[in-house]
C-alpha positions as CSV (number, residue, x, y, z in Angstrom):
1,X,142.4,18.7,30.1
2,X,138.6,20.5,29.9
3,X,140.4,22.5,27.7
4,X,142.2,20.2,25.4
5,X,139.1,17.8,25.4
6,X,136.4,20.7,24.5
7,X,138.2,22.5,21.8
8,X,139.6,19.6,20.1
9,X,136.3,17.9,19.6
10,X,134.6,21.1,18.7
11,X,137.2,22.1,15.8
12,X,137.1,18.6,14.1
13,X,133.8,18.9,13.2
14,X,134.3,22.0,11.0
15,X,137.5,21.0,10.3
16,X,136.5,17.8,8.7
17,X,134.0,19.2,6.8
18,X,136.6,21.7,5.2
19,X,138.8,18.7,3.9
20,X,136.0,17.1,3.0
21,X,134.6,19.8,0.4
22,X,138.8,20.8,-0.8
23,X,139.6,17.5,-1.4
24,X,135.9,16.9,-3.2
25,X,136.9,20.2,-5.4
26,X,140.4,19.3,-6.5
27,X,139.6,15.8,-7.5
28,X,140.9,15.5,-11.4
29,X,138.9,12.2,-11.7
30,X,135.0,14.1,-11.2
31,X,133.0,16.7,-12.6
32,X,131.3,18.8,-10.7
33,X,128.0,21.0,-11.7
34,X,128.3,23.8,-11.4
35,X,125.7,24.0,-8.6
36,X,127.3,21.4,-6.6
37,X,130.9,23.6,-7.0
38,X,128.9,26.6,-5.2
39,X,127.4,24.6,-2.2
40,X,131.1,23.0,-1.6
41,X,132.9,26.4,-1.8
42,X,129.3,27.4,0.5
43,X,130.4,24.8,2.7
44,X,134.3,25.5,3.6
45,X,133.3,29.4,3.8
46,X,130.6,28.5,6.5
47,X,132.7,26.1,8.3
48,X,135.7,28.7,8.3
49,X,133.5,31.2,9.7
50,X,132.7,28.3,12.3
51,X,136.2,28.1,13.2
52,X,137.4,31.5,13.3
53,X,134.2,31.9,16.4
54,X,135.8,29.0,18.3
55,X,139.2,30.5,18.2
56,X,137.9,34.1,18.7
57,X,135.9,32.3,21.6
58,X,139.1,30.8,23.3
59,X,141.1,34.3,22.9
60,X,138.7,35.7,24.5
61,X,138.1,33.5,27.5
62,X,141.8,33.6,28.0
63,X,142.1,36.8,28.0
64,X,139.5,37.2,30.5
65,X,141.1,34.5,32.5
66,X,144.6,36.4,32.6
67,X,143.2,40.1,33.6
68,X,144.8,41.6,30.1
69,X,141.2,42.2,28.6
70,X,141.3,45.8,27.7
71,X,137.5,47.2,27.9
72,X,136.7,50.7,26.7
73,X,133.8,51.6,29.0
74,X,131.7,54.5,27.5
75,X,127.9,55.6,26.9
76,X,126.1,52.9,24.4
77,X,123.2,53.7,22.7
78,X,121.4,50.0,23.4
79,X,118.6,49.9,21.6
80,X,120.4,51.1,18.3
81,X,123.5,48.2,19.2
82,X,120.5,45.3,19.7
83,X,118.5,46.7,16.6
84,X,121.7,46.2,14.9
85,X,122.8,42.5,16.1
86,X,119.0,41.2,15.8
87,X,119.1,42.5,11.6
88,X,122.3,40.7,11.2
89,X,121.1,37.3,12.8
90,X,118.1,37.8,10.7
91,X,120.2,37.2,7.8
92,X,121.1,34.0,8.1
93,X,118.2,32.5,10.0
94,X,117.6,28.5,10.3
95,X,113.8,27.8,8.3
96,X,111.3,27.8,11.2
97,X,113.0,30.3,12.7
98,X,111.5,34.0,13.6
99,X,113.0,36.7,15.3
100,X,111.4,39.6,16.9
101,X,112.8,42.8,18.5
102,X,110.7,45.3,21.2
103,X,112.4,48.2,22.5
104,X,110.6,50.3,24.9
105,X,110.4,54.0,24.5
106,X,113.5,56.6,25.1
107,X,116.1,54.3,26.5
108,X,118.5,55.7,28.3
109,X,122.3,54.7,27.0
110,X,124.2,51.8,29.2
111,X,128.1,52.5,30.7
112,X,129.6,49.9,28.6
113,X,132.4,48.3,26.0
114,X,130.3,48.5,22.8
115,X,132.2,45.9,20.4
116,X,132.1,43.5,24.1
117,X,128.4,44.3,25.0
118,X,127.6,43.5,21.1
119,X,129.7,40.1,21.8
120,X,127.3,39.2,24.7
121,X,124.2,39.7,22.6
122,X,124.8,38.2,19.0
123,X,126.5,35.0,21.5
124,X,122.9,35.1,23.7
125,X,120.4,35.5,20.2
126,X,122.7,32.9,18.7
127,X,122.4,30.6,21.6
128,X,118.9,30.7,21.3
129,X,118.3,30.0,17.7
130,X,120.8,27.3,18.0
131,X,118.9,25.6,21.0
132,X,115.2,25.6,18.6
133,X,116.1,23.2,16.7
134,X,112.5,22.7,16.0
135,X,112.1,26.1,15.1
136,X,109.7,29.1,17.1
137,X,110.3,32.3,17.9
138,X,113.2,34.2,19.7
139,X,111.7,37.5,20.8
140,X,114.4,40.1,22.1
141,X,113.1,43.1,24.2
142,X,114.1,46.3,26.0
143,X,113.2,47.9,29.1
144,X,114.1,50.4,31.2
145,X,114.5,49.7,35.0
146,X,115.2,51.7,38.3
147,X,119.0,52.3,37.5
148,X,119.5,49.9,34.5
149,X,118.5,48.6,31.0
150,X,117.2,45.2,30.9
151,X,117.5,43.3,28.0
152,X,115.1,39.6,27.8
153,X,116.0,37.3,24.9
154,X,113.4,34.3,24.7
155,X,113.0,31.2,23.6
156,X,110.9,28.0,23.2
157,X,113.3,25.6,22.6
158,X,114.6,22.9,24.4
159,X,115.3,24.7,27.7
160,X,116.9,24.3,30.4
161,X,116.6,22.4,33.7
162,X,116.2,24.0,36.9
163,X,119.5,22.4,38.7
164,X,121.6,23.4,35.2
165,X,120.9,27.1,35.1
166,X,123.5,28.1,37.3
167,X,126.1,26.0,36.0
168,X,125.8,26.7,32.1
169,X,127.6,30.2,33.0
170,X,130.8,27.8,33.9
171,X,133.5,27.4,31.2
172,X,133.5,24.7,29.4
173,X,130.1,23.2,30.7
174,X,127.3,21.7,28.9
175,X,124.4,20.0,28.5
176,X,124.2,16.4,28.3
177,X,124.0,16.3,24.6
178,X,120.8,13.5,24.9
179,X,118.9,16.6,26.6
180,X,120.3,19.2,23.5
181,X,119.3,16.8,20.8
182,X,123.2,16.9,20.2
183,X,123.4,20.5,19.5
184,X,127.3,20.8,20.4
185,X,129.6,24.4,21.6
186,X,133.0,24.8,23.5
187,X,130.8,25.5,26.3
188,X,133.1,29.3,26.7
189,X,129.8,31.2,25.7
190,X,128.3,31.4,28.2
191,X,131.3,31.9,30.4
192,X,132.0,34.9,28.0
193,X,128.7,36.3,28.7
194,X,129.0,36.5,32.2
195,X,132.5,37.4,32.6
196,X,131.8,40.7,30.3
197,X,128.6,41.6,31.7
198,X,130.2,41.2,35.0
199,X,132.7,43.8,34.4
200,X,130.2,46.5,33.1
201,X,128.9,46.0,36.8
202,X,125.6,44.3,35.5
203,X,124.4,40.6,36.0
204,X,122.9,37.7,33.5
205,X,120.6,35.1,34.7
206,X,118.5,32.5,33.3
207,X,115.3,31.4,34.1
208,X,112.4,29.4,32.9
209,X,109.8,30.3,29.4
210,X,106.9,29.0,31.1
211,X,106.3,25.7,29.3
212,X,109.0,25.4,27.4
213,X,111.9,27.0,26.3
214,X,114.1,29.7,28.3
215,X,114.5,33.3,29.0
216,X,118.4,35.2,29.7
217,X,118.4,38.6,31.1
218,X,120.9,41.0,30.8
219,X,121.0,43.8,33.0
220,X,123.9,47.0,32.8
221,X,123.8,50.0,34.5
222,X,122.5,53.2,32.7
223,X,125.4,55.7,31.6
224,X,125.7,58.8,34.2
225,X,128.8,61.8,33.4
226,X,131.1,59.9,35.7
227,X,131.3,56.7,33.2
228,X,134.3,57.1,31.2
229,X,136.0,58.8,34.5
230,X,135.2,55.4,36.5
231,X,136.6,53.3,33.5
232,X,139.8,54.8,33.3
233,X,139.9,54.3,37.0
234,X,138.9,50.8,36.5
235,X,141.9,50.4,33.7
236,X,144.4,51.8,36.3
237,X,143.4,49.5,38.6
């Protein structure tokens, strides 16, 4: 029913909007400028995109669910795969919005699924732009602990309460939109996040950004010779 409820609200939105522009397009009876032509065409390619996340999203969360989520753990170069998510968000970022990246010097590489550990960041620097509505920065930095790479991506946004930290790593939870400004999701990011980062043998956590706003850290162990032997035995298991 969480299921059914979530998804269904979340893809009438896009889907709406979709019609909305097609329908605007073929009509015989109005003559569209050019301009206008553009931003509906803009419109129905953006909302697409919109929709092909939330089904990507629930693929994913399924397959996490059912075991049958294939991960190809091997020796990732992180500050190269954040350099490389942070340019792409930068590309399409909200007015108001600035994004910053700090790596620290001589990284060692992470044991990790690339293409999965690249899904965790773009969904946590997304999640962050998303939840400034008002704009601000989003810094994303790099550091080097004991035994693992930390990544920190901040925000001052709208935050989150202490008691709702823990919980918006559930599925399908979220804020009370009054508290997001309605700022909507399927509530499976999250989820994603921590389901992944959990089977690189790392942990995500969320805490405070002083005043305002919030911090997620991602921690995964650095790569040793023994990484791509303890995936496969992983896989067998």
């Amino acid at each position: 029913s969480d299921f059914v409820a979530t998804v269904s609200h979340e893809l009438r939105t896009p889907l709406a909007a979709i019609y909305g522009a097609a329908v605007t397009i073929r009509r015989v009876d109005l003559t569209l400028s050019q301009e206008m032509h553009d931003r509906l065409l803009g419109v129905i390619a953006e909302e697409s995109d919109r929709l092909a996340q939330i089904v990507n999203d629930v693929l994913l969360a399924s397959h996490l669910d059912s075991g049958q989520l294939q991960l190809n753990i091997g020796t990732v170069d992180a500050a190269r795969l954040t350099e490389g998510v942070v340019e792409a968000a930068r590309a399409h970022l909200p007015e108001g919005i600035t994004l910053t990246f700090d790596a620290a010097a001589q990284l060692p590489p992470v044991a990790a699924d690339e293409q999965q550990l690249r899904q965790v960041l773009v969904n946590l620097v997304e999640n962050a732009v998303k939840y400034s509505p008002d704009g601000g920065p989003v810094d994303v930095r790099l550091t080097k602990r004991p035994d693992h790479v930390q990544w920190a991506v901040s925000d001052e946004g709208l935050g989150i309460p202490a008691g709702e930290r823990r919980r918006v790593f559930e599925k399908f939870y979220r804020l009370d939109p009054n508290m997001t400004h309605g700022v909507g999701g399927t509530g499976l990011g999250l989820y994603i996040c921590r389901e992944l980062v959990r089977r690189f043998d790392g942990r995500i956590w969320v805490e405070s950004n002083g005043a305002q706003g919030s911090t997620f850290f991602v921690e995964i162990p650095i790569a040793t010779h023994g990484t791509r032997r303890r995936a496969r035995e992983k896989q067998a298991a």
